[in-house]
MARDO-9103 format. One record per atom (N, C-alpha, C): residue number from 1; residue in three letters; z, x, y. Coordinates in steps of 0.05 Angstrom, whole numbers, plus 5000, padded with zeros to 4 digits. Atoms other than C-alpha are relative to their C-alpha. Layout:
BEGIN
+-----+------+------+------+------+
: pos : code :   zz :   xx :   yy :
+-----+------+------+------+------+
: NUM :  ALA :    Z :    X :    Y :
...
+-----+------+------+------+------+
This chain:
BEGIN
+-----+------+------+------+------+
: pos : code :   zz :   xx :   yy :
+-----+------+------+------+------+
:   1 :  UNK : 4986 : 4981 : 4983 :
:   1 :  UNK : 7359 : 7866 : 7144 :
:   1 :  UNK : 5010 : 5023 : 4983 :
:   2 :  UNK : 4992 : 4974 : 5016 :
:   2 :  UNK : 7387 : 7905 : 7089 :
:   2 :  UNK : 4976 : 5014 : 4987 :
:   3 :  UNK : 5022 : 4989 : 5004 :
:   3 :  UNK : 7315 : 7927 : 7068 :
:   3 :  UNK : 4997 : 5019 : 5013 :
:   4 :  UNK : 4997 : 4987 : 4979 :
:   4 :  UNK : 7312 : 7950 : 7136 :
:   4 :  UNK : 5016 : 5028 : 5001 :
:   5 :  UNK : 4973 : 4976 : 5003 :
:   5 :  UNK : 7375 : 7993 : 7137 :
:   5 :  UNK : 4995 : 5019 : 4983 :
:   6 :  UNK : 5006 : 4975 : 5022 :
:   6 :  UNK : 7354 : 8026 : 7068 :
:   6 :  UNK : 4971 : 5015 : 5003 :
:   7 :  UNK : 5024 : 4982 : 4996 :
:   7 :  UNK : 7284 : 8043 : 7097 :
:   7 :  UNK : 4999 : 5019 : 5017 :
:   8 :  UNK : 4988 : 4975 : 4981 :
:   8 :  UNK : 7310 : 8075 : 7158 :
:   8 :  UNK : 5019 : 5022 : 4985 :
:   9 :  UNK : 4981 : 4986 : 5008 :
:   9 :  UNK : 7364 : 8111 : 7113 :
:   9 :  UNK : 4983 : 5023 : 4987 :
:  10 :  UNK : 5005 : 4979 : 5019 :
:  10 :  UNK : 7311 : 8141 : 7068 :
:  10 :  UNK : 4984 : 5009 : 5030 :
:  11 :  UNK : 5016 : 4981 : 4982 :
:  11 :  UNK : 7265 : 8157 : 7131 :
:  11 :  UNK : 5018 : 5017 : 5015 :
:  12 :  UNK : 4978 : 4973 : 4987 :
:  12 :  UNK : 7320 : 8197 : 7162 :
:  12 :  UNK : 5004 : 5017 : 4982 :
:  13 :  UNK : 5004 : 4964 : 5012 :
:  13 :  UNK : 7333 : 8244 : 7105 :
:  13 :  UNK : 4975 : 5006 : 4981 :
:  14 :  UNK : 5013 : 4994 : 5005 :
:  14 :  UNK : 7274 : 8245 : 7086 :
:  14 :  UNK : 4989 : 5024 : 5025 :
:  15 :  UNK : 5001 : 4978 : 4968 :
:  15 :  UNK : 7259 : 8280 : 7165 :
:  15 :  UNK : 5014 : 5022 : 5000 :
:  16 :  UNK : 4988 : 4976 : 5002 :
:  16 :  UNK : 7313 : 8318 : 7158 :
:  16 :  UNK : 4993 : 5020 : 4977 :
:  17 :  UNK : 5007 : 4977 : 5021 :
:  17 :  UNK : 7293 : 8356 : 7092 :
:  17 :  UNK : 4978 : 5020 : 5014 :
:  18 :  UNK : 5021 : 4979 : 5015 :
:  18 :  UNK : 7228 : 8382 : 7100 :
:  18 :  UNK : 4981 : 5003 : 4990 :
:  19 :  UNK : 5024 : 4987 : 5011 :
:  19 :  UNK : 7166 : 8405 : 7074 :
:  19 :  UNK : 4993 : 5027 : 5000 :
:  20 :  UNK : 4999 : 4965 : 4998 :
:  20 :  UNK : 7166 : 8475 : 7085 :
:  20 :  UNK : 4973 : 5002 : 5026 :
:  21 :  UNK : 5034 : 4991 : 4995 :
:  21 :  UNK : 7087 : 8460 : 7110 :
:  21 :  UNK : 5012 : 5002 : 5033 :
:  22 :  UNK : 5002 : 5004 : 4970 :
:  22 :  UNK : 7080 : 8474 : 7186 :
:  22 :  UNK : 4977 : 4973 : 5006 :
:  23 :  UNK : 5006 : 5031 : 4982 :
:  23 :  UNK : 7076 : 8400 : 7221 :
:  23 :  UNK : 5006 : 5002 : 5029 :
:  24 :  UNK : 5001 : 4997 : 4961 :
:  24 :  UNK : 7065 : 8386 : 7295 :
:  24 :  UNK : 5020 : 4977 : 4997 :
:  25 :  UNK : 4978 : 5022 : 5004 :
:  25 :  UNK : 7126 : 8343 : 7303 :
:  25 :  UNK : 4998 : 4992 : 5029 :
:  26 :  UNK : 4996 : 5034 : 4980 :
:  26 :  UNK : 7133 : 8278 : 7348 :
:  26 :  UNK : 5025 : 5017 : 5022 :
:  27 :  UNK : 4980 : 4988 : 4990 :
:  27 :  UNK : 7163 : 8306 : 7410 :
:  27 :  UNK : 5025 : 4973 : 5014 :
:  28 :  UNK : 4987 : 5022 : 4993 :
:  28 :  UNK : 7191 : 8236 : 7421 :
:  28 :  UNK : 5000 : 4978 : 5031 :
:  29 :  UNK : 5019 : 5017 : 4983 :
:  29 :  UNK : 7179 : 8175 : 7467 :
:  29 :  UNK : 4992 : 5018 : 5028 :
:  30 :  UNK : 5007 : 4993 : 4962 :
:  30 :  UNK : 7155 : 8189 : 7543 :
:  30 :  UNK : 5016 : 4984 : 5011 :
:  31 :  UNK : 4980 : 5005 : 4978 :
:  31 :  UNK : 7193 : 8177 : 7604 :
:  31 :  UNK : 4989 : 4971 : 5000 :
:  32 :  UNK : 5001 : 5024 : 4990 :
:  32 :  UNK : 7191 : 8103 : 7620 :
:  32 :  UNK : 4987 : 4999 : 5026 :
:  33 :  UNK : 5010 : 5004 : 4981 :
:  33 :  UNK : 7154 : 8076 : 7671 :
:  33 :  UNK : 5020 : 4988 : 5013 :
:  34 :  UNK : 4975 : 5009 : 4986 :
:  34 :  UNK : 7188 : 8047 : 7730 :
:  34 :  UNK : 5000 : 4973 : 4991 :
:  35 :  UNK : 4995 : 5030 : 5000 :
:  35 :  UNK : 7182 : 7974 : 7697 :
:  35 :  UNK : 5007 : 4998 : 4978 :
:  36 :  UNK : 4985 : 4995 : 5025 :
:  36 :  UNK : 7217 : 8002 : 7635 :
:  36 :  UNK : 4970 : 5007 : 4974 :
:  37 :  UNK : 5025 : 5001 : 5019 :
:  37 :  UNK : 7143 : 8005 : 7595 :
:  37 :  UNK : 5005 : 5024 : 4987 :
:  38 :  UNK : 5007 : 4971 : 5011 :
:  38 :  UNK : 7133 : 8065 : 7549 :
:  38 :  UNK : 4975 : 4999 : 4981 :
:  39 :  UNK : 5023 : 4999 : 5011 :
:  39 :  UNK : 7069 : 8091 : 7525 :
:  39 :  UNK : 5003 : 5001 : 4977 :
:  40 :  UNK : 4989 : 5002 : 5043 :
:  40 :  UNK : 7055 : 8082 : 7448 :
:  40 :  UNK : 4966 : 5015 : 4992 :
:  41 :  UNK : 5031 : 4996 : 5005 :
:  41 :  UNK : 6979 : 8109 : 7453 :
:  41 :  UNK : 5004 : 5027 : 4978 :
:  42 :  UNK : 4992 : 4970 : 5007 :
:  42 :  UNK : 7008 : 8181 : 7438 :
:  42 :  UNK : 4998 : 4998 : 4969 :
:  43 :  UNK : 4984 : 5000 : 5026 :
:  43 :  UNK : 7047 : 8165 : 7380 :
:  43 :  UNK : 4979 : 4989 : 4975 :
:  44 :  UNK : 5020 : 5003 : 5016 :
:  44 :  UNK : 6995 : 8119 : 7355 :
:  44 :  UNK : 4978 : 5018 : 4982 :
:  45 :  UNK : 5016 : 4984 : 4997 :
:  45 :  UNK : 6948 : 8170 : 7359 :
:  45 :  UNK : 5013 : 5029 : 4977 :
:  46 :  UNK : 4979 : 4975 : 5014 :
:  46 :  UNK : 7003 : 8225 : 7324 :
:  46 :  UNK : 4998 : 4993 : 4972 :
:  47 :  UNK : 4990 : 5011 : 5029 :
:  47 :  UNK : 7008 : 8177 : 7265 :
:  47 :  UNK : 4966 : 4996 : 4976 :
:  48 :  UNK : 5022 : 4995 : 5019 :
:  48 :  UNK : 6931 : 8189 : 7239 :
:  48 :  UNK : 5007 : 5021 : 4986 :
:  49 :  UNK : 4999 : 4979 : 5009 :
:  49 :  UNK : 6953 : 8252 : 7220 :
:  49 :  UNK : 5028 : 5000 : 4979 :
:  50 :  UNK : 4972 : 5006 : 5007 :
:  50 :  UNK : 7028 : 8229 : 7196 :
:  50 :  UNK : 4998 : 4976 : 4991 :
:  51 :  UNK : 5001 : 5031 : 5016 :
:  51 :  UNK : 7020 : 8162 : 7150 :
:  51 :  UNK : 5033 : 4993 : 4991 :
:  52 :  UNK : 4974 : 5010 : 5023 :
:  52 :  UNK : 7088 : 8171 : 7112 :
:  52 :  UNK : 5013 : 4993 : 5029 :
:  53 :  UNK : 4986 : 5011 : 4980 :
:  53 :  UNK : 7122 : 8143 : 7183 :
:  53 :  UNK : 4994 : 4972 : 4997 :
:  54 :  UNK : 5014 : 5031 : 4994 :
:  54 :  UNK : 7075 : 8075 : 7183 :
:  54 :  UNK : 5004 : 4988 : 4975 :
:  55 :  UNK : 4991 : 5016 : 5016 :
:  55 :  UNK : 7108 : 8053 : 7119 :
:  55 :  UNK : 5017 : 4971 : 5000 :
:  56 :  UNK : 4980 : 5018 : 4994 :
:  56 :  UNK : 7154 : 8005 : 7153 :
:  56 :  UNK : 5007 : 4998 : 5034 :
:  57 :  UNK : 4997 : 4994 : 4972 :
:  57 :  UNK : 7172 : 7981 : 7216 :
:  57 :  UNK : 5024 : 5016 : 5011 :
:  58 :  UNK : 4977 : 4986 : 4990 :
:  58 :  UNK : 7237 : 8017 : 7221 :
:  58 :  UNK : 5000 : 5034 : 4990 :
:  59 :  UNK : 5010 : 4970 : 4996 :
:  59 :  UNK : 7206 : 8080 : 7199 :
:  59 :  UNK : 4992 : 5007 : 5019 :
:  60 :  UNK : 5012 : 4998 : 4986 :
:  60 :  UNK : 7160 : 8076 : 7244 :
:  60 :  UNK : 5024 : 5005 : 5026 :
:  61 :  UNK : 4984 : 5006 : 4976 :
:  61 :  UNK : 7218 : 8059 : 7296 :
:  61 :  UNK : 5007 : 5020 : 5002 :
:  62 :  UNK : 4982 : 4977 : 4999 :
:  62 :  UNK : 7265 : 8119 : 7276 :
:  62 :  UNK : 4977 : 5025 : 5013 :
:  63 :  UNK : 5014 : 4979 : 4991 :
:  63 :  UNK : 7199 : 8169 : 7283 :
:  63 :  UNK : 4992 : 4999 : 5030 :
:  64 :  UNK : 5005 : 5007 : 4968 :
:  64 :  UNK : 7178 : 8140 : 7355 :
:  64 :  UNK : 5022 : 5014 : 5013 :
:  65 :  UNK : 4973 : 4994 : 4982 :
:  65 :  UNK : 7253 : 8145 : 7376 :
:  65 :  UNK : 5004 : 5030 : 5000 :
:  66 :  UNK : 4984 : 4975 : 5015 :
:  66 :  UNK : 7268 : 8209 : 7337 :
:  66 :  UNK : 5037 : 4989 : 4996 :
:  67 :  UNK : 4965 : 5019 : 5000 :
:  67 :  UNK : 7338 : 8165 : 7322 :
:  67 :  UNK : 5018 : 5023 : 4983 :
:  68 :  UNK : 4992 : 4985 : 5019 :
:  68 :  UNK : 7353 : 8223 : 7272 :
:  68 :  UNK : 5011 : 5023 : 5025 :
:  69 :  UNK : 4981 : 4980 : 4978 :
:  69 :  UNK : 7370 : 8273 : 7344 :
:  69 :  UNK : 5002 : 4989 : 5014 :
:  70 :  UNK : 4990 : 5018 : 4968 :
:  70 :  UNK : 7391 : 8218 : 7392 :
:  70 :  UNK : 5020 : 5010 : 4999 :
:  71 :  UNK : 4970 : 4998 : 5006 :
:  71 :  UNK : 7458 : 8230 : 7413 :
:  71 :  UNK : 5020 : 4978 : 5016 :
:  72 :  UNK : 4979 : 5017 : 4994 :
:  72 :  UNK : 7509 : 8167 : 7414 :
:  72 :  UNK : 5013 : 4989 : 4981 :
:  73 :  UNK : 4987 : 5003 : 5027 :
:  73 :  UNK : 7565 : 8147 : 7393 :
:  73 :  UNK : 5002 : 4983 : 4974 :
:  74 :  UNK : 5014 : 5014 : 5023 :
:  74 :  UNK : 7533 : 8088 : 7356 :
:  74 :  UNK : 4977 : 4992 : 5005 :
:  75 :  UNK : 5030 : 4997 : 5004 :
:  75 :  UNK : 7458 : 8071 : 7336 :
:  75 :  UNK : 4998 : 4981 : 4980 :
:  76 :  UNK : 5007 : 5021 : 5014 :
:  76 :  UNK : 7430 : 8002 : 7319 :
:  76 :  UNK : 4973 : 4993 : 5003 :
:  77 :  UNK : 5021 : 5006 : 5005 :
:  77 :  UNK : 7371 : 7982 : 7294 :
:  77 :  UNK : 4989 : 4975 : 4992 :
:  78 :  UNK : 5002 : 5028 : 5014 :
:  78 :  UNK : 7353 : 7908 : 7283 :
:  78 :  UNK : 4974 : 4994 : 5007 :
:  79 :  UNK : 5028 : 5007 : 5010 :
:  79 :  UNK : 7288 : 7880 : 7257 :
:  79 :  UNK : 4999 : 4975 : 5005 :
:  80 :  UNK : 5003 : 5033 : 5008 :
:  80 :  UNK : 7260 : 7811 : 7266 :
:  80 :  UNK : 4972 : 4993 : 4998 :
:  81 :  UNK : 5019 : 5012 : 5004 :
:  81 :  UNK : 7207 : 7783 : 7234 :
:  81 :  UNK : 4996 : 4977 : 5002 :
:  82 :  UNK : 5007 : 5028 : 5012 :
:  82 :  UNK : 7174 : 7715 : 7234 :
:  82 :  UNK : 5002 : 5000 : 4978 :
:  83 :  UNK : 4994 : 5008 : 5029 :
:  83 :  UNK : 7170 : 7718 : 7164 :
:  83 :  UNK : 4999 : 5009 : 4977 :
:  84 :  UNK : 4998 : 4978 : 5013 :
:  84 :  UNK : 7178 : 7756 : 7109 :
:  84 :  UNK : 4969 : 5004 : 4986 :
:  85 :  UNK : 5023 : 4989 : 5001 :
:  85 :  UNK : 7118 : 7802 : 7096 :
:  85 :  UNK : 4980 : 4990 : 5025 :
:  86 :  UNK : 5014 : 5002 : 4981 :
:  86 :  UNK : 7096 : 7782 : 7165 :
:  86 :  UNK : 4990 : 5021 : 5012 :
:  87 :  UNK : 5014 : 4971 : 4984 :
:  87 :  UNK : 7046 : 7829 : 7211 :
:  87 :  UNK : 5008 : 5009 : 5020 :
:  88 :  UNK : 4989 : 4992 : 4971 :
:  88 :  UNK : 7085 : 7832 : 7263 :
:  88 :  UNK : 5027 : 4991 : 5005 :
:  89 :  UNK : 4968 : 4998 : 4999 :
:  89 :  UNK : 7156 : 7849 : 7280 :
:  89 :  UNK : 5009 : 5013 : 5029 :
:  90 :  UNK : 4988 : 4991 : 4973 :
:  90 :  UNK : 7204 : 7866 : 7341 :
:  90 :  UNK : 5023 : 5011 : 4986 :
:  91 :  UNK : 4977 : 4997 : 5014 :
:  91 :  UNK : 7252 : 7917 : 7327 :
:  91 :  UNK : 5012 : 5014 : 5032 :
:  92 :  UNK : 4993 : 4992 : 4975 :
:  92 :  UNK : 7308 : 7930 : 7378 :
:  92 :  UNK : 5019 : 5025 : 4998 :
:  93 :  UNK : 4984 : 4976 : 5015 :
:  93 :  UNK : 7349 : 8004 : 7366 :
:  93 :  UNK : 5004 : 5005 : 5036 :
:  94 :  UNK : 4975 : 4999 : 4988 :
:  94 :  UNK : 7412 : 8010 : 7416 :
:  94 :  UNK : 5019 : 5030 : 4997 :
:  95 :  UNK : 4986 : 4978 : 4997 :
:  95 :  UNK : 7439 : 8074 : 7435 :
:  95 :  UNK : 5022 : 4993 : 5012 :
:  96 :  UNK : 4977 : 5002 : 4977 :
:  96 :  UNK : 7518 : 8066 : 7460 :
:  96 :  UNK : 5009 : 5020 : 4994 :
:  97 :  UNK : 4986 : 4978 : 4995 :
:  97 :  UNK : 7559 : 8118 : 7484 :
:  97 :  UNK : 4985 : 5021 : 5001 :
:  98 :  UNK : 5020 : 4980 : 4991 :
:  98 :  UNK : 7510 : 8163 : 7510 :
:  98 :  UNK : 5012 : 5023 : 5007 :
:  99 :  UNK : 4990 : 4973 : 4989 :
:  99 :  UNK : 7531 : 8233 : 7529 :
:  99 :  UNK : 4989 : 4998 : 5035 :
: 100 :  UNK : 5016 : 5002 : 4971 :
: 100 :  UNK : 7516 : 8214 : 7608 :
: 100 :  UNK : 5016 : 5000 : 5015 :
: 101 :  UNK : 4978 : 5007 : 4985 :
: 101 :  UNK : 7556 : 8211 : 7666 :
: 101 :  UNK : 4989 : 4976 : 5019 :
: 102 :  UNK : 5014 : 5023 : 4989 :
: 102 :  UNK : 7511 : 8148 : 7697 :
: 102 :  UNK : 4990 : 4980 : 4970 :
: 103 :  UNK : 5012 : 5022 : 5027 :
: 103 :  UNK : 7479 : 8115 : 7626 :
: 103 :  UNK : 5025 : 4993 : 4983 :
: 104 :  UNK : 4980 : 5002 : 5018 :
: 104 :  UNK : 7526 : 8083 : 7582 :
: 104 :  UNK : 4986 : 5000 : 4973 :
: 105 :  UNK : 5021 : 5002 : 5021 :
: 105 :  UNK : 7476 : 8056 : 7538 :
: 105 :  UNK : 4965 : 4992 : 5010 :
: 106 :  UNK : 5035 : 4999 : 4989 :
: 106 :  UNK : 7398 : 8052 : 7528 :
: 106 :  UNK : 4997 : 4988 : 4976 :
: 107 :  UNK : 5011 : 5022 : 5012 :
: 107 :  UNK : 7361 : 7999 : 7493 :
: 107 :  UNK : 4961 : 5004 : 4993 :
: 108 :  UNK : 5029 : 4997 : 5001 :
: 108 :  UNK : 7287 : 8000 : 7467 :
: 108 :  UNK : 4998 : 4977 : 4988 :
: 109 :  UNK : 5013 : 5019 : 5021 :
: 109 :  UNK : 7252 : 7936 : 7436 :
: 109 :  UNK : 4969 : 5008 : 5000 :
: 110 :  UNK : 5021 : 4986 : 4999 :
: 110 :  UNK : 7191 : 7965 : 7410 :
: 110 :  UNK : 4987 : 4970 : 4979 :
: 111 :  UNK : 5024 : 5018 : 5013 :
: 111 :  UNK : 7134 : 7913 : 7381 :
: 111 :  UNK : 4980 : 5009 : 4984 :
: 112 :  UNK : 5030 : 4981 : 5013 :
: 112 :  UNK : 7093 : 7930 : 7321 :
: 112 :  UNK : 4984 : 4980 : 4980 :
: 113 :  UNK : 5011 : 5013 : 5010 :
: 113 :  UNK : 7042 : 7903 : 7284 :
: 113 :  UNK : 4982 : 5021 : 4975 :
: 114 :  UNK : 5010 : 4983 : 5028 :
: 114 :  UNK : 7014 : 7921 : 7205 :
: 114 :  UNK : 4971 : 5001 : 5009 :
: 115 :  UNK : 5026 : 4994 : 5003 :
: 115 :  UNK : 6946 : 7946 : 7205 :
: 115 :  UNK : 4993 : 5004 : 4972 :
: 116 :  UNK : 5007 : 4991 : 5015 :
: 116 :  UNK : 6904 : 7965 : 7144 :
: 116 :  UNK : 5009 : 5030 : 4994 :
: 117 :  UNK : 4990 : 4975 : 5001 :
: 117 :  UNK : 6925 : 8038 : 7146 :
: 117 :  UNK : 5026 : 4997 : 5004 :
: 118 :  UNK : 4975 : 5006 : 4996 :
: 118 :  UNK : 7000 : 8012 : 7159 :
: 118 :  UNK : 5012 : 4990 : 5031 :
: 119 :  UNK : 4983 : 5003 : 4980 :
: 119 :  UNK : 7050 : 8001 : 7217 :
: 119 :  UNK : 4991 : 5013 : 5023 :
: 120 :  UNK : 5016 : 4990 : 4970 :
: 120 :  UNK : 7026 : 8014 : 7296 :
: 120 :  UNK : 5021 : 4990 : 5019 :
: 121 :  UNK : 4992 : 5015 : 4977 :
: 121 :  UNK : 7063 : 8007 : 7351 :
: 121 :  UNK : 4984 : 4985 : 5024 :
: 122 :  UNK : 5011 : 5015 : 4982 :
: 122 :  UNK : 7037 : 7952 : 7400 :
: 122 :  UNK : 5010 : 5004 : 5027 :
: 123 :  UNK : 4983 : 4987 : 4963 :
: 123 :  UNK : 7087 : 7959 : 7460 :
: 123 :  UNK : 5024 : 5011 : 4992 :
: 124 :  UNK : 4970 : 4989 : 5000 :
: 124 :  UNK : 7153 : 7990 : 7476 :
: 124 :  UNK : 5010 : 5006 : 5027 :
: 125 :  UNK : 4975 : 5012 : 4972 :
: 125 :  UNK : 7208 : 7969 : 7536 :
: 125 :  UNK : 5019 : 5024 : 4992 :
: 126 :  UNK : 4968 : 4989 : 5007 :
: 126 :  UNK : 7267 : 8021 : 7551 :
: 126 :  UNK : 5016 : 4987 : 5026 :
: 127 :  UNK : 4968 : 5007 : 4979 :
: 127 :  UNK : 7340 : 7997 : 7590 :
: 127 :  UNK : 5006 : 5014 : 4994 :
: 128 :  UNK : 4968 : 4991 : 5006 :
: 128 :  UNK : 7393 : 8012 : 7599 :
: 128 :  UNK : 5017 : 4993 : 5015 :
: 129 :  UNK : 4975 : 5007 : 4990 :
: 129 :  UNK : 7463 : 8008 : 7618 :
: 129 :  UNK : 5015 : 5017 : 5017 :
: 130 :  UNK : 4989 : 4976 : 4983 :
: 130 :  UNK : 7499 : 8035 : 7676 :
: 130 :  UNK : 5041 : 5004 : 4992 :
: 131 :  UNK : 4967 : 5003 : 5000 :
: 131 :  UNK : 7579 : 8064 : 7669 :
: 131 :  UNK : 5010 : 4985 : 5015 :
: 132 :  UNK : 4982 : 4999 : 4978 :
: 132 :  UNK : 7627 : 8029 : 7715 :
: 132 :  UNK : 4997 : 5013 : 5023 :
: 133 :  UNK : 4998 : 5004 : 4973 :
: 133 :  UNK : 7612 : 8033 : 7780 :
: 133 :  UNK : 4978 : 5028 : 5005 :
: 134 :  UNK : 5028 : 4982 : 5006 :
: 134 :  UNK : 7550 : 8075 : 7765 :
: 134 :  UNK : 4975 : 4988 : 5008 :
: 135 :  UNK : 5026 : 5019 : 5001 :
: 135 :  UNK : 7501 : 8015 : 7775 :
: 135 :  UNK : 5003 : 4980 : 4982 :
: 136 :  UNK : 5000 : 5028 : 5019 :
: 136 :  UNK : 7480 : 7954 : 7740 :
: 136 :  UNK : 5016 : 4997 : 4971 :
: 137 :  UNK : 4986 : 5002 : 5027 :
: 137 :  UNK : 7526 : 7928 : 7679 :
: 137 :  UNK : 4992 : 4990 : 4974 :
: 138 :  UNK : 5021 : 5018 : 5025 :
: 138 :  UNK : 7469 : 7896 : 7640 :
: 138 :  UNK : 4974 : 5014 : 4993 :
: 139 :  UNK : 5020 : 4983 : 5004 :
: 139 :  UNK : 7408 : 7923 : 7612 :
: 139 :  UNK : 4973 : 4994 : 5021 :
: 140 :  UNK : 5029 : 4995 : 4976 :
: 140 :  UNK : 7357 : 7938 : 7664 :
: 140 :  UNK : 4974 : 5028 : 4997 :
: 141 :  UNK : 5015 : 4969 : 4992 :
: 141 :  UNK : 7301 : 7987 : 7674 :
: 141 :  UNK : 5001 : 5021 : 5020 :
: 142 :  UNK : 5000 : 4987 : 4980 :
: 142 :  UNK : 7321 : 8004 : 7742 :
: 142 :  UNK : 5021 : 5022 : 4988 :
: 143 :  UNK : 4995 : 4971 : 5000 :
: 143 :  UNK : 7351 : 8072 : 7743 :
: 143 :  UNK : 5041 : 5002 : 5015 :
: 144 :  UNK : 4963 : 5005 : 4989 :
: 144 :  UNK : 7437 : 8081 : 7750 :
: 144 :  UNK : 4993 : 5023 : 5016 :
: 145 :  UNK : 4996 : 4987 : 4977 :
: 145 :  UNK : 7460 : 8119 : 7800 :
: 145 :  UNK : 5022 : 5026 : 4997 :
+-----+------+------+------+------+
């Protein structure tokens, strides 16, 4: 877990710096489907061109999300592997305190698996949480009100 933490730490300022080069940047996930699904074909597809993301699964996570301009008031990221240096991991990154007047919070568990060229996303689920008397109080895909 703390591997984790320091790989997301460097892939965030590393995002934030820079290269000067002009990059087509990740405009970040797509809208959810109505059964919470989100496409990963895109991203997949984004990351032939972008390798330094598919270093890790929580690189990978932060560039999918863009976790570096979400805005809440806290942002968790937890990894779980079967086993260490395993090919496949579930990471789940928790937005609370949303800027919303219906979401409180929103949830992603995104599924990825190592490839030869690195890290891929396999699937990716979004929830969320409704305020007080906004809608549901647990994480759902259906839509607050």
């Amino acid at each position: 877990m703390r591997r984790g933490a320091l790989s997301l730490l460097v892939v965030l300022l590393l995002a934030a710096c820079g290269s000067g080069a002009e990059t087509e940047e990740w405009p970040g996930p797509p809208k959810p489907h109505a059964d919470g699904s989100v496409s990963v074909k895109g991203f997949n597809d984004y990351l032939g061109e972008y390798e330094d993301y598919a270093e890790s699964p929580e690189g990978l996570a932060a560039a999918f999300l863009r976790l570096g301009e979400q805005r809440g008031a806290t942002t968790s990221l937890v990894t779980t592997e079967a086993a260490e240096g395993a090919d496949r991991a579930t990471l789940v990154a928790t937005l609370a305190g949303i800027p919303d007047d219906s979401v409180e919070s929103a949830r992603y568990v995104l599924v990825v698996t190592k490839k030869k060229d690195g890290w891929r996303l396999e699937s990716a689920a979004r929830s969320q949480r409704c305020r007080g008397g906004r809608g549901h109080v647990e994480f759902s895909a259906e839509p607050c009100v």
